[in-house]
Backbone as ProteinMPNN parsed JSONL, in Angstrom:
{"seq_chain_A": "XXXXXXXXXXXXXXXXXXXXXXXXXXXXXXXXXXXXXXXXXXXXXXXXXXXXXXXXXXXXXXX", "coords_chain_A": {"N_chain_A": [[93.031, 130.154, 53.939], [94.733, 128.682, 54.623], [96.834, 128.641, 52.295], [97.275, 131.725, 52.639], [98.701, 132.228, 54.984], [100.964, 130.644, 54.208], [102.286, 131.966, 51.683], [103.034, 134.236, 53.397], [104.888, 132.658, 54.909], [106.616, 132.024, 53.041], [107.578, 134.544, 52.531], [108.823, 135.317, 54.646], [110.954, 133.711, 55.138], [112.574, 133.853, 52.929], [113.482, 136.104, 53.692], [115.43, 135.275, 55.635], [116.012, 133.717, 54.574], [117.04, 130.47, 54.294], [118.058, 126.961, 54.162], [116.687, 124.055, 51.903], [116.328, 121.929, 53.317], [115.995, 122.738, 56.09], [113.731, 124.197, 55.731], [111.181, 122.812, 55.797], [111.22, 121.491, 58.236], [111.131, 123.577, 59.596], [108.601, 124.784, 58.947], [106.929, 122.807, 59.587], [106.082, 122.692, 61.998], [105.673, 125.071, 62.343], [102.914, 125.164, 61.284], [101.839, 123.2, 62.567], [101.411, 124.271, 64.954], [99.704, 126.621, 63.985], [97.392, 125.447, 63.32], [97.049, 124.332, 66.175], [96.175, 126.359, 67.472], [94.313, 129.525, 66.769], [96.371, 131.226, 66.232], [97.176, 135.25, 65.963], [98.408, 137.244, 63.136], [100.515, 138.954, 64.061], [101.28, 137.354, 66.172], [102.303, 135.341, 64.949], [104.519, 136.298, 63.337], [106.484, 136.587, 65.854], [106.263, 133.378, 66.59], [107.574, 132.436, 64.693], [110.228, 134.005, 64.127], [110.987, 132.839, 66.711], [111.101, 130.134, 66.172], [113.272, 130.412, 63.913], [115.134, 130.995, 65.183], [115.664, 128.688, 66.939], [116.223, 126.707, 64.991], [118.158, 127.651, 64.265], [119.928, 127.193, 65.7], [119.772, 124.535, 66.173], [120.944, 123.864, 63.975], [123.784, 124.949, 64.466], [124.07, 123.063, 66.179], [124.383, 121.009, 64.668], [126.835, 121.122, 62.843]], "CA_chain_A": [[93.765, 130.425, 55.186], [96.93, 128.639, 54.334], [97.784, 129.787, 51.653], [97.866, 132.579, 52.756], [100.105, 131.99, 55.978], [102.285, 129.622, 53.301], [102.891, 133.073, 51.11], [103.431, 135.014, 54.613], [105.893, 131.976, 55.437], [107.765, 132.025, 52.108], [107.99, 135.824, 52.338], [109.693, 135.269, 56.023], [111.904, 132.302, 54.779], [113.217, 134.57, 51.685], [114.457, 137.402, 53.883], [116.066, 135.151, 56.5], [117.199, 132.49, 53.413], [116.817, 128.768, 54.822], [118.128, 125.637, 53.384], [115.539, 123.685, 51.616], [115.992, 121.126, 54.766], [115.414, 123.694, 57.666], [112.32, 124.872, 55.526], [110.555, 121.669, 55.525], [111.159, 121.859, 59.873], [110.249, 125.145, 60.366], [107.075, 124.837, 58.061], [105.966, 122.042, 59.854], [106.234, 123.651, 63.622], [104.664, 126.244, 62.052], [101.605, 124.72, 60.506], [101.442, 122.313, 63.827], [101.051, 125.32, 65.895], [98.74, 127.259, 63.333], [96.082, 124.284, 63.542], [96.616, 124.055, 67.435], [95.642, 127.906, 68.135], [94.333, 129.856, 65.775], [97.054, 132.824, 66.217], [97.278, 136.431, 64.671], [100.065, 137.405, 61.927], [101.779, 139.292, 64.404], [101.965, 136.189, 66.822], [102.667, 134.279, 63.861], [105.544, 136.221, 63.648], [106.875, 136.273, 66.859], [106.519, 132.807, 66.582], [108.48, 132.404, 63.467], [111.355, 134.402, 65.146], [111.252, 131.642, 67.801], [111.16, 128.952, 65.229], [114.214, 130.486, 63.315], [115.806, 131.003, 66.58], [115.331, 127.397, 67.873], [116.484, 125.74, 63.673], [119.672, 128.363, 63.98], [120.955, 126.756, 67.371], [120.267, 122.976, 65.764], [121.961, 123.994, 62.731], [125.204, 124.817, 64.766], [125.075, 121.918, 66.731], [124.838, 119.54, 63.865], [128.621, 121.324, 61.971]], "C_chain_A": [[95.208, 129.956, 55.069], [97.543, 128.945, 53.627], [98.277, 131.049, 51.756], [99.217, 132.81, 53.965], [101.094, 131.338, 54.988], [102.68, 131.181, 52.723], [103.471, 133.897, 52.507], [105.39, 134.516, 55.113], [107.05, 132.416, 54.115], [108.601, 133.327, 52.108], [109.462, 135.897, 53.512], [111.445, 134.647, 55.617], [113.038, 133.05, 53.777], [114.385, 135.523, 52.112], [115.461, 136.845, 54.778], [117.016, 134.229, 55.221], [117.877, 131.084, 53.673], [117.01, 128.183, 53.761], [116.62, 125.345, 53.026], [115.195, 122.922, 52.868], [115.167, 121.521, 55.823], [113.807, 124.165, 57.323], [111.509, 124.104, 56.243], [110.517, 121.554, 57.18], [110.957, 122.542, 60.219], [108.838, 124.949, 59.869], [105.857, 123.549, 58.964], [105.336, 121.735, 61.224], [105.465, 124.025, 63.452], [103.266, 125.87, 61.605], [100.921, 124.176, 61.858], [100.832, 123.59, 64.567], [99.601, 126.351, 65.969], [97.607, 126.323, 63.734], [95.909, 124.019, 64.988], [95.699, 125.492, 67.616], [95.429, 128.853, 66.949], [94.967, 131.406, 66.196], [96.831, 133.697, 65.159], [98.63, 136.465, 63.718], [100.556, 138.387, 63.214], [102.318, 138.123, 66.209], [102.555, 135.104, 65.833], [104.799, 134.869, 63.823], [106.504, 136.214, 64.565], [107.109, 134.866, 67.249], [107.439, 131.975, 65.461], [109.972, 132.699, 63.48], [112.002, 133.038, 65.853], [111.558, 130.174, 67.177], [113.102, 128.755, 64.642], [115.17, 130.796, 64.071], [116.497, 129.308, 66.961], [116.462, 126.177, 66.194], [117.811, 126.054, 63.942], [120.477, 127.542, 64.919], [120.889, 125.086, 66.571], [121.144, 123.305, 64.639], [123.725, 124.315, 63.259], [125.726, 123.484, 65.587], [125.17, 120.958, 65.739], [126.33, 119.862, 63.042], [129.163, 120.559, 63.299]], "O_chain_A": [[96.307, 130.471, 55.277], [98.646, 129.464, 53.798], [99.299, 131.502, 51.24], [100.305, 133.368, 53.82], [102.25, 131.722, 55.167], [103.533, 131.699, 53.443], [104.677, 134.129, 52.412], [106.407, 135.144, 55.407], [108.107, 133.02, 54.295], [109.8, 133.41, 51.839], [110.605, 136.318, 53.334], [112.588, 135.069, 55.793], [114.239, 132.807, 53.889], [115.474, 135.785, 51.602], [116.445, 137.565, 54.95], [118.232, 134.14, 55.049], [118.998, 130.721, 53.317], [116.525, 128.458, 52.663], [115.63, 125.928, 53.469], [114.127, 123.078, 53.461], [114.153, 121.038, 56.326], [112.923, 124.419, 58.141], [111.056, 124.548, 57.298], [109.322, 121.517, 57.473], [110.482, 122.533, 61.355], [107.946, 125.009, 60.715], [104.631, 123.44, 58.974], [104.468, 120.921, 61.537], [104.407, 123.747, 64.017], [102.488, 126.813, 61.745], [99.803, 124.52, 62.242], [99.607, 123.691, 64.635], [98.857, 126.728, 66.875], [96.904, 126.715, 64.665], [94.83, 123.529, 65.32], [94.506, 125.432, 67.911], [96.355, 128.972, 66.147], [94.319, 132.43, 66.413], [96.491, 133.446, 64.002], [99.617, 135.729, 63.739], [101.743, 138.424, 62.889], [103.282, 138.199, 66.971], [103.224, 134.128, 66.174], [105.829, 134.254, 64.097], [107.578, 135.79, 64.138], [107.971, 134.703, 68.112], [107.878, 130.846, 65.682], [110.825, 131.944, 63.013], [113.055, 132.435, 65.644], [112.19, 129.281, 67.743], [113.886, 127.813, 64.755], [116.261, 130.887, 63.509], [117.672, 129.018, 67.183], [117.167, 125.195, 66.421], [118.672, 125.174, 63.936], [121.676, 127.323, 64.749], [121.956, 124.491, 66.418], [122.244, 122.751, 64.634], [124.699, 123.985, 62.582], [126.839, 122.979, 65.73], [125.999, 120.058, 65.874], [126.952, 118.887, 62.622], [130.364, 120.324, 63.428]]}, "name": "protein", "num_of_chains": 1, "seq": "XXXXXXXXXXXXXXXXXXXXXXXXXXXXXXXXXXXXXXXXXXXXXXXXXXXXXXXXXXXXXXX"}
């Protein structure tokens, strides 16, 4: 099961192209979330969106 969401994630991560930092915080949202509810892949991505949404906005306030 996780591995396969982990390959799903890396695939995601590749096309958007995250620091190693931001990975390591999105991945671990994402995992938290996975183990609360067991969502589908297309809430997965929708929540992944929301993830890389939510990293993009800390990433401008920390410049």
């Amino acid at each position: 099961m996780r591995n396969m969401l982990s390959g799903q994630f890396e695939r995601m991560i590749n096309i958007i192209g995250l620091k190693e930092e931001n990975r390591k915080f999105v991945w671990k949202k994402y995992v938290r979330t996975i183990t609360v509810q067991r969502i589908t892949l297309m809430q997965l991505n929708i929540f992944f969106i929301h993830c890389m949404n939510s990293s993009m906005r800390m990433m401008k306030h920390m410049r």
